[in-house]
C-alpha positions in Angstrom: -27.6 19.1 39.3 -28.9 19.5 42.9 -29.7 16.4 45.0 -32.8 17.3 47.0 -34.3 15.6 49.9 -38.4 14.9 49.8 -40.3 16.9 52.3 -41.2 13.9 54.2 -37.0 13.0 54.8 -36.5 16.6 56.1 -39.8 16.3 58.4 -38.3 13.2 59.8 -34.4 14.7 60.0 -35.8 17.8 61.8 -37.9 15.5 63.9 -35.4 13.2 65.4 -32.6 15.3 65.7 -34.2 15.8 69.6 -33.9 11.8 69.8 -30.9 11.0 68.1 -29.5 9.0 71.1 -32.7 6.7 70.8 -31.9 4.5 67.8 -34.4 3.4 65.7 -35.1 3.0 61.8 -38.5 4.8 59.7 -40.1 1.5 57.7 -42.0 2.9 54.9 -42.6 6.4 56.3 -43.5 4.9 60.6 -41.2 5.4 63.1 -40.1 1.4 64.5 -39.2 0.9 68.0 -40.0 -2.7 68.8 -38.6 -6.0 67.2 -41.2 -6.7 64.4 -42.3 -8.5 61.2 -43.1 -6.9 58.4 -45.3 -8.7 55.1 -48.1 -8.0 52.8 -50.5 -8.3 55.6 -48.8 -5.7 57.2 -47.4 -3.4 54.8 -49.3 -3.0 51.2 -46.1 -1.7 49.6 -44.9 -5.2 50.2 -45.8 -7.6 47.4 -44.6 -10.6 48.6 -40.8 -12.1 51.2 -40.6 -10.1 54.7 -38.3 -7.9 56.3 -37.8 -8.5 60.3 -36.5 -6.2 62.7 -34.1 -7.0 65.9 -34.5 -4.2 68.0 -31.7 -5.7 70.8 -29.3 -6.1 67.7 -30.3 -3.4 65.3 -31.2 -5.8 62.6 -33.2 -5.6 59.8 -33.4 -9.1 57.8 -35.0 -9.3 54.0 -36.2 -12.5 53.4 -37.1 -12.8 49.5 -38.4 -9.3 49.4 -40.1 -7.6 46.6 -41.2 -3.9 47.3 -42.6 -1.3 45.3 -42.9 2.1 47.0 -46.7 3.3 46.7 -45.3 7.0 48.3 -43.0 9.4 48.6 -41.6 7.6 51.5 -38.2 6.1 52.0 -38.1 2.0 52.4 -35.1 2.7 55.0 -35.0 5.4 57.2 -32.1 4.8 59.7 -31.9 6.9 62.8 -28.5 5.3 64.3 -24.7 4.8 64.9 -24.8 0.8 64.3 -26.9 -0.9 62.0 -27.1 -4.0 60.1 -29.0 -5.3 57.1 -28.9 -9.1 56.5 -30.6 -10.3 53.0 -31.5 -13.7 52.4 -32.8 -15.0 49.2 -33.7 -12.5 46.1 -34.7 -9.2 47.3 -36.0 -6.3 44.9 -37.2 -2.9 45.7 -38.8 -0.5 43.4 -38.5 3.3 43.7 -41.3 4.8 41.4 -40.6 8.5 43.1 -38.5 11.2 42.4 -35.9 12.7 45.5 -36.5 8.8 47.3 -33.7 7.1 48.3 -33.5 3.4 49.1 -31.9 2.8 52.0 -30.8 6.2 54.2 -28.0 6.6 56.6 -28.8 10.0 59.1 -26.2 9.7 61.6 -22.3 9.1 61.9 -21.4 5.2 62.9 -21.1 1.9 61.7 -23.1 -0.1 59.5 -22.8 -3.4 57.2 -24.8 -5.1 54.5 -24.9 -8.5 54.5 -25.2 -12.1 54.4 -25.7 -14.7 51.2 -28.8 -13.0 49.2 -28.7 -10.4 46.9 -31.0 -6.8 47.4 -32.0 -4.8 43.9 -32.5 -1.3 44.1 -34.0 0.2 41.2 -35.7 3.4 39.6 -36.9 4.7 36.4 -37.4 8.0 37.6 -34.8 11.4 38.1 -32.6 12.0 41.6 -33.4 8.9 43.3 -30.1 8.0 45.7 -30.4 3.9 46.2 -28.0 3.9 49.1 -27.2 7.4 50.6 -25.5 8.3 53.6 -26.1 11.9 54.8 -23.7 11.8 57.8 -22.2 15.2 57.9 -21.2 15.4 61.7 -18.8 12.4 61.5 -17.8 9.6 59.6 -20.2 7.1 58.5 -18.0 3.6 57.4 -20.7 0.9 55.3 -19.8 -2.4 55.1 -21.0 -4.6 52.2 -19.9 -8.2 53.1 -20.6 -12.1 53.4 -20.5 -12.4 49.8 -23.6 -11.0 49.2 -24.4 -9.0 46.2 -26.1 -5.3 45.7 -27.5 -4.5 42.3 -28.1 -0.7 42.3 -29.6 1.6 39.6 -30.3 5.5 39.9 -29.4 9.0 39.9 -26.9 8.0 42.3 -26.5 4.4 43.1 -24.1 4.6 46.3 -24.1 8.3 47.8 -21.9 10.1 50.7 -22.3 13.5 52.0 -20.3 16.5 50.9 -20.6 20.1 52.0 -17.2 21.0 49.7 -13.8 20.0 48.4 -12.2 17.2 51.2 -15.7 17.3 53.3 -16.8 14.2 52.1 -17.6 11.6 55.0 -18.5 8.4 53.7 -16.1 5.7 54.0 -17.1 1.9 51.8 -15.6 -1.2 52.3 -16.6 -4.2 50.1 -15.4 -7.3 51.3 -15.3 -10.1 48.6 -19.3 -9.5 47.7 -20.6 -8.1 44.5 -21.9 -4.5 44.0 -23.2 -3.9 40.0 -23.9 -0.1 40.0 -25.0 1.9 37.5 -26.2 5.3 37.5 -29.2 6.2 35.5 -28.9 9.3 33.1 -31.2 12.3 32.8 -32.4 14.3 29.8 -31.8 18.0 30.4 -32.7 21.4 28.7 -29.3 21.8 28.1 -28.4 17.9 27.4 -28.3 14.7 29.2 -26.4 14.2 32.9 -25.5 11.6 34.9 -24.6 11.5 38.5 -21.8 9.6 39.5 -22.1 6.0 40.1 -19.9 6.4 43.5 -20.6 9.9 44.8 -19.2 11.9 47.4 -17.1 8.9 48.9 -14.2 9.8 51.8 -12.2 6.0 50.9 -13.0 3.2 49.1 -11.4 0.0 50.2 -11.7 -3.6 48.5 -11.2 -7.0 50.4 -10.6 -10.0 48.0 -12.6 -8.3 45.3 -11.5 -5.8 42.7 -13.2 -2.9 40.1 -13.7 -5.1 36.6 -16.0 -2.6 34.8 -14.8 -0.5 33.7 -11.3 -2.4 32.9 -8.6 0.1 34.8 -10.9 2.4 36.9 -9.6 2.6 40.2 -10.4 5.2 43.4 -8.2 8.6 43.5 -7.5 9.5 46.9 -7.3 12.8 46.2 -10.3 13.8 43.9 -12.0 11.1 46.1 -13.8 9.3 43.8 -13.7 6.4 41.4 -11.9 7.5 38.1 -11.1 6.0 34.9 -8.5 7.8 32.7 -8.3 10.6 35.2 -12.1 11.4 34.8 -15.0 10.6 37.4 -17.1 7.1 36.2 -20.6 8.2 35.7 -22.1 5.2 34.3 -21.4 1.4 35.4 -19.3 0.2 38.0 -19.2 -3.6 38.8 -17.3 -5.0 41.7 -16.8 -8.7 42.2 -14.6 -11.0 44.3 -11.5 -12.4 43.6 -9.8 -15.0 44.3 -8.1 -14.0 47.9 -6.0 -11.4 47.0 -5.9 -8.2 48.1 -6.3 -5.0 45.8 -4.5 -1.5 46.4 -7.0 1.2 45.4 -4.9 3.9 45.4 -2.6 2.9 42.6 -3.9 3.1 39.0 -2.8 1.6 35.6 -1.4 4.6 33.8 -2.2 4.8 30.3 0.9 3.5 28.8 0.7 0.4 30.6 -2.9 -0.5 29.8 -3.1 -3.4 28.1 -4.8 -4.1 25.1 -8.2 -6.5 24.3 -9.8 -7.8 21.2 -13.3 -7.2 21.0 -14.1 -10.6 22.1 -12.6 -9.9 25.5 -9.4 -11.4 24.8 -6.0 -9.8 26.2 -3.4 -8.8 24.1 0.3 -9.5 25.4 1.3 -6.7 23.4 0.1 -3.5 21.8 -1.7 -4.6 18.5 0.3 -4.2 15.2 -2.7 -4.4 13.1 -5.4 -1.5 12.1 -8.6 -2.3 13.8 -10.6 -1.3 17.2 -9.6 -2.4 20.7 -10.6 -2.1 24.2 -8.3 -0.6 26.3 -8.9 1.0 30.3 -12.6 0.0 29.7 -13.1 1.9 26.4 -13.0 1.0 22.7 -9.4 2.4 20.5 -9.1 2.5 17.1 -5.6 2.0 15.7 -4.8 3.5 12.4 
């Protein structure tokens, strides 16, 4: 499956390219260069909350934001190397399009989503990227912090740039917050596909939080990409704090050591002696 960009995303890429040292962010398809308040007096794709942008910071701040995208156009358009998003309250945004994506990174640099709200990303339609960065000079690194919590459904719920084996450039860090992603499957021709739920990422590191769907999915450094059994997870992924400790990403439950659950959720301390179905590393066993 190709993952396309709208003709309006490559009008603005080509575009900007002369200004990337200005740094600014597209709102809905217009270029913003001045600190500003958006709401549904402004903006008719906004239904109802505000989103409010510090120019001298690089700040864009949802305040109980609903959206729902009346064009092609992405919500979040970012044009530079710092940049952060602060949510307050509930915030939901609706992407009715094909080829949209939520919120886009264009350039290498460093960026966080944050604060104590929650942002909802969601579509119903094929190849829509919710968060995507498309940073293939340089590293992009995206923060998702302050315990806040990103629900994300699509094609591709969290997506980095790749151009081949070991090219990816993405690097996410979530730091004791909650991301729930799941990626959204497609009926082909030849059958039904679903992107990965983290795509194309260069590192994955966790901060008092820690992969609990699916039970024993951890990142691979080397096929760079969050795997469960040694194959890439292309359907839920839920992150959520713990309780102050820190997780090691790199190092996976083998097989032999899963352990065991009833079907009620309970762990086992051993392996079950009894016929019957189990969960074990996030998938159901039956023992004969």
């Amino acid at each position: 499956m190709m993952k396309k960009l709208s003709l309006t995303m490559l009008l603005l890429m080509i575009v900007c390219t002369s200004v990337q040292a200005q740094e600014f962010f597209s709102f809905c398809g217009n270029s913003v260069w001045e600190s500003q308040v958006f709401d549904a007096s402004t903006n008719s794709d906004i239904k109802s909350g505000k989103v409010t942008f510090d120019k001298e910071n690089l700040t864009i701040t949802l305040e109980d934001l609903e959206m729902v995208m009346g064009s092609l156009h992405s919500p979040f358009f970012i044009f530079a190397s710092k940049f952060d998003i602060v949510l307050k309250g509930t915030n939901v945004i609706t992407l009715p399009f094909e080829y949209q994506a939520g919120i886009f990174y264009r350039y290498p640099g460093n960026y966080t989503i944050r604060g104590d709200g929650s942002l909802k990303i969601t579509a119903d339609v094929d190849n829509v990227r919710c968060i995507e960065s498309n940073a293939s000079e340089d590293n992009a690194n995206l923060t998702v912090s302050g315990g806040c919590t990103l629900d994300l459904t699509g094609s591709y719920p969290i997506l980095g740039f790749s151009n081949g084996p070991n090219s990816q450039t993405l690097n996410l860090t979530i730091d004791a917050s909650t991301v729930h992603a799941k990626s959204r499957s497609e009926e082909l021709s030849w059958g039904t596909w679903a992107g990965a739920t983290f795509s194309d990422l260069k590192s994955l590191t966790l901060v008092d939080c820690a992969i609990t769907t699916p039970v024993g999915a951890y990142f691979d450094e080397e096929k760079q990409m969050v795997v469960l059994d040694g194959e890439q997870v292309c359907d839920e992924i839920l992150v959520e704090p713990t309780t102050g400790e820190s997780v090691s990403l790199m190092k996976s439950v083998s097989t032999a050591d899963a352990p065991f659950y009833s079907l009620d959720g309970q762990q086992l301390r051993t392996r079950p002696q009894q016929r019957g179905v189990y969960i074990r590393n996030g998938r159901k066993v039956v023992l004969k």
